[in-house]
C-alpha positions as CSV (number, residue, x, y, z in Angstrom):
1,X,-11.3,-5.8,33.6
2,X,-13.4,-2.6,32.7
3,X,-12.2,-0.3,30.2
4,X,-13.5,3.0,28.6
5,X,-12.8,3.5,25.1
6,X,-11.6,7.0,23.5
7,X,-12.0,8.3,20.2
8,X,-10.0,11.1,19.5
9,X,-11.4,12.8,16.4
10,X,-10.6,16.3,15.8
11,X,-12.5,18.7,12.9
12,X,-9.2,20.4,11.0
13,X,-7.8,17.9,8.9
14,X,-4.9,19.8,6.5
15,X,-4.0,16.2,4.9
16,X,-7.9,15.4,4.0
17,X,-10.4,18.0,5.1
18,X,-13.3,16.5,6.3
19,X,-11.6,13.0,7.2
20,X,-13.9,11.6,10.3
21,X,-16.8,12.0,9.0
22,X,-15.8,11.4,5.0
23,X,-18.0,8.2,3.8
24,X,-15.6,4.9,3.7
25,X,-18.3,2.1,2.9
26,X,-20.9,3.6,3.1
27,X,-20.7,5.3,6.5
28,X,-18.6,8.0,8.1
29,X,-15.3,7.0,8.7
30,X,-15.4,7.9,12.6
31,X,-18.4,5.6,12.5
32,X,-15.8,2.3,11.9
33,X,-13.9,2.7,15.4
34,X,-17.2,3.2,17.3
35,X,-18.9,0.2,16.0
36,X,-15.6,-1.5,16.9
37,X,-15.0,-0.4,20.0
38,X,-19.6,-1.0,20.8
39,X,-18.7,-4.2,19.6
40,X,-15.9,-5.1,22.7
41,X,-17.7,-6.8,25.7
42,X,-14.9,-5.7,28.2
43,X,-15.5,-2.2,26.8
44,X,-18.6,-0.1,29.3
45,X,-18.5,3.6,27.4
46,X,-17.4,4.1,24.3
47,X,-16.6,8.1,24.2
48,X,-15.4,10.4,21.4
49,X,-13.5,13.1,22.4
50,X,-13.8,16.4,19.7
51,X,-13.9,19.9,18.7
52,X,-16.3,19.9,16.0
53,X,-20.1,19.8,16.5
54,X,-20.5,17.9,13.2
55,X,-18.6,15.1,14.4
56,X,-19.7,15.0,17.6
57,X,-23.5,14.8,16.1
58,X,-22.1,11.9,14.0
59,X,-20.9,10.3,16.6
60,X,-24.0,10.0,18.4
61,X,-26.2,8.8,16.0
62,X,-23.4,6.1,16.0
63,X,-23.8,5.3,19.3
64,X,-21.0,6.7,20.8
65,X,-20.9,9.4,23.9
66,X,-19.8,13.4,23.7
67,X,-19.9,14.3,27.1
68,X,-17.8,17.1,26.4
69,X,-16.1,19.2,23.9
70,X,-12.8,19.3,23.5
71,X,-11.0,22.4,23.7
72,X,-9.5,24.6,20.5
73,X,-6.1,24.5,22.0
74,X,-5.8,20.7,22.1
75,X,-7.2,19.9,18.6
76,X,-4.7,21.8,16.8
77,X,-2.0,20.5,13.7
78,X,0.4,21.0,16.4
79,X,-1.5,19.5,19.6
80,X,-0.2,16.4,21.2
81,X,-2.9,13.6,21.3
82,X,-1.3,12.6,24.4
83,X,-2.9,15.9,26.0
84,X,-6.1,15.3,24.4
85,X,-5.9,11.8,26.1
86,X,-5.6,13.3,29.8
87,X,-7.9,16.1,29.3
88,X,-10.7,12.9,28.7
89,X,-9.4,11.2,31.5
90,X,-9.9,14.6,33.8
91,X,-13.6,14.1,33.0
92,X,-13.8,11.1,33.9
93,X,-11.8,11.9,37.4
94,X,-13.7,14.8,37.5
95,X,-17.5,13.2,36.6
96,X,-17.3,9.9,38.4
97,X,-14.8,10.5,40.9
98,X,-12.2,7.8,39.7
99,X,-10.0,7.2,36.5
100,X,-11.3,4.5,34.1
101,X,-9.3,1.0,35.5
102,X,-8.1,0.8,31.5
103,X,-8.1,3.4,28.9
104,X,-8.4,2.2,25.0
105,X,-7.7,4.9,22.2
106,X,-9.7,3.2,19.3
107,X,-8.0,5.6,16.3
108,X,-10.5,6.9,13.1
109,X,-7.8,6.8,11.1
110,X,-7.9,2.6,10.5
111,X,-11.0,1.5,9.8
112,X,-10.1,-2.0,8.7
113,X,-9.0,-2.9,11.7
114,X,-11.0,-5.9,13.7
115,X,-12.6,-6.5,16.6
116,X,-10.3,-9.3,17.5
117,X,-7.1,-7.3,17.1
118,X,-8.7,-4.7,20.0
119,X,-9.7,-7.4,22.0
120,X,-5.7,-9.1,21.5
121,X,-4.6,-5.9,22.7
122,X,-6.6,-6.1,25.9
123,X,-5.5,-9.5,26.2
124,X,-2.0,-8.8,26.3
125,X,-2.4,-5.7,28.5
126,X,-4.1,-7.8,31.0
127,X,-0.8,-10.7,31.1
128,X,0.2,-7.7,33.3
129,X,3.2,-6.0,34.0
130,X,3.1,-3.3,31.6
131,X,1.9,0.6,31.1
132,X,0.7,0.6,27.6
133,X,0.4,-2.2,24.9
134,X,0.8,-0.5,20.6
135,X,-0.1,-2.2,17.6
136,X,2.8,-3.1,15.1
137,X,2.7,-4.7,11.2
138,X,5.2,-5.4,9.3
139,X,8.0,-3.0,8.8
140,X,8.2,-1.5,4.5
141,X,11.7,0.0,5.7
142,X,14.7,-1.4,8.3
143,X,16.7,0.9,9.4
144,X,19.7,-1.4,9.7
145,X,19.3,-2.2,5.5
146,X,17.3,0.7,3.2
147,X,16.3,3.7,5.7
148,X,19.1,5.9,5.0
149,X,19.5,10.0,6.4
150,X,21.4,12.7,5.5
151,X,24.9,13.5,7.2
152,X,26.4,17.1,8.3
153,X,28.9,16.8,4.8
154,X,25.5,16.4,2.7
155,X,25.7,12.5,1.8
156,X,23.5,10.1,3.1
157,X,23.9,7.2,4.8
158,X,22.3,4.2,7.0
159,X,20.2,5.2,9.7
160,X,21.6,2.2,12.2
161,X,24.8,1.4,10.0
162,X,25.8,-2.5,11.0
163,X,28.8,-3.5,12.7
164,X,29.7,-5.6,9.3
165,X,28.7,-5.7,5.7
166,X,24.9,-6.6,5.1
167,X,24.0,-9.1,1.8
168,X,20.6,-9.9,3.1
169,X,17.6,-8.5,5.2
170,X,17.7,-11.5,7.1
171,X,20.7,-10.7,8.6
172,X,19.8,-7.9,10.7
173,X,17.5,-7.3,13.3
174,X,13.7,-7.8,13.1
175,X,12.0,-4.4,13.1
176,X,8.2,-3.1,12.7
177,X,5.8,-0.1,11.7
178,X,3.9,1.4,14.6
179,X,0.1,0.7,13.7
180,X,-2.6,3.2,14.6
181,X,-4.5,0.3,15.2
182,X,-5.3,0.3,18.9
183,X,-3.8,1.9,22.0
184,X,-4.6,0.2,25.6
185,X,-2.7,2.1,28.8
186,X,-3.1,2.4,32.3
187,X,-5.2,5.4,32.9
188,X,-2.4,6.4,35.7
189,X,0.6,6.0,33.1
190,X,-0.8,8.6,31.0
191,X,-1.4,11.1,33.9
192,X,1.8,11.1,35.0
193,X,4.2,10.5,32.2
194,X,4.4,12.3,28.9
195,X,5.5,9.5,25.9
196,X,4.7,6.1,25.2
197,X,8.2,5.1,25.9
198,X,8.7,6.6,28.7
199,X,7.1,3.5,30.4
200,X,6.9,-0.8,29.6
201,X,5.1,-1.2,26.7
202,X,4.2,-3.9,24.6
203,X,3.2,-4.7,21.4
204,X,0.4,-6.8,19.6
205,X,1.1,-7.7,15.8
206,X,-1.9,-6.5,12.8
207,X,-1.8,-7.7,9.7
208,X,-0.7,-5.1,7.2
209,X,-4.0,-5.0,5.2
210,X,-5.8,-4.0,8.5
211,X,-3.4,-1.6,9.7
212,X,-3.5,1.3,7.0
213,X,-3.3,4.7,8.1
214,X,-5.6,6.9,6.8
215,X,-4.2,10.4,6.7
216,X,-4.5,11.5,2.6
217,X,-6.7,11.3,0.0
218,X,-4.2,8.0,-1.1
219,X,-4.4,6.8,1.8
220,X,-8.5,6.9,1.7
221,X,-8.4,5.6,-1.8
222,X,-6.2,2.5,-1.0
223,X,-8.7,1.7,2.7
224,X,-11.7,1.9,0.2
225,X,-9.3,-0.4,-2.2
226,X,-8.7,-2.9,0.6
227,X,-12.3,-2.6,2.0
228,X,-13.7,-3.8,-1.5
229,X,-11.5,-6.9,-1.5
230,X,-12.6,-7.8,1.9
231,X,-16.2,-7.4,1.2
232,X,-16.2,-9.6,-2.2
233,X,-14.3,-12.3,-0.3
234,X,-16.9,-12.6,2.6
């Protein structure tokens, strides 16, 4: 199987300006997913799709492709990556005449991810039968026990309330966090559908401590936290 790697990495950041290309380790943080995604034998481009010439200069001296720029109206707060997904799929149609046979979104935003948990979800994308395969860690809140929301007479109350009383969390069922880990999907899914959900999708389990989510300045401080642990125990 041949897949093309994306990098979606836009230049406004409201939650920490600067974030793609703010140093994590001594590099820019884009620079993590596209050593990741170089480092994936079944991967044959690795491409970052932006709207920032800083980052796109970056990304080059990184290794990674800008064939294009991506457009101001689909690298807004409000933009749906999903868009930004099929307007780098259109070039591809568009500059080689055929979509990619397997799209992989490689995410800035979790840099401690590792090789092998890309390569696990091509793995299980390639068992077949499916449209997209997600990364998952473990869940911090279950709706069915401690994820509560707020009814129309002002108190709260359990997001799934059970069928009986709950003593333990072992007695409902087993949920999970979405990770931003790694996204695989079939390039024609994504042209011609408009969720993740909408299609079969399945899901490939990350450790929690390479799975974190970088979108503040906490969130930065706790990569660079977990990053220093890792290093000292190599």
């Amino acid at each position: 199987m041949k897949a093309v790697a994306f990098i979606f990495a836009r230049g406004g950041s409201k939650g920490l300006p600067g974030k793609n290309i703010r140093p994590l380790g001594g590099k820019p943080l884009i620079a993590w997913s596209i050593e990741h995604a170089l480092s994936v034998k079944r991967v044959e481009r690795v491409i970052v799709s932006t709207d920032s010439e800083e980052i796109a200069a970056v990304a080059r001296d990184f290794g990674a492709e800008v064939p294009f720029m991506r457009p101001s109206e689909l690298a807004q707060d409000t933009s749906p990556e999903w868009l930004a997904w099929r307007h780098a799929l259109n070039y591809l149609r568009e500059s080689t005449g055929v979509l990619p046979e397997v799209m992989v979104s490689v995410p800035t935003t979790a840099p401690l991810r590792l090789t092998v948990d890309i390569e696990n979800c091509l793995d299980e994308y390639e068992k077949g039968n499916v449209d997209m395969v997600i990364t998952v860690t473990e869940a911090h809140r279950s709706p069915y026990f401690n994820m509560v929301k707020t009814k129309a007479d002002g108190t709260v109350g359990l997001v799934n309330p059970p069928q009986s009383a709950i003593a333990h969390r072992q007695d409902v069922p087993l949920v999970y966090d979405m990770a931003t880990v790694c996204y695989v999907a079939n390039p024609e899914f994504v042209m011609t559908h408009n969720a993740t959900f909408e299609g079969k999708v399945k899901a490939v389990h990350v450790p929690i401590e390479r799975a974190i989510d970088i979108d503040t300045l906490l969130d930065f401080q706790i990569a660079e936290s977990l990053l220093n642990i890792r290093e000292h125990k190599l």
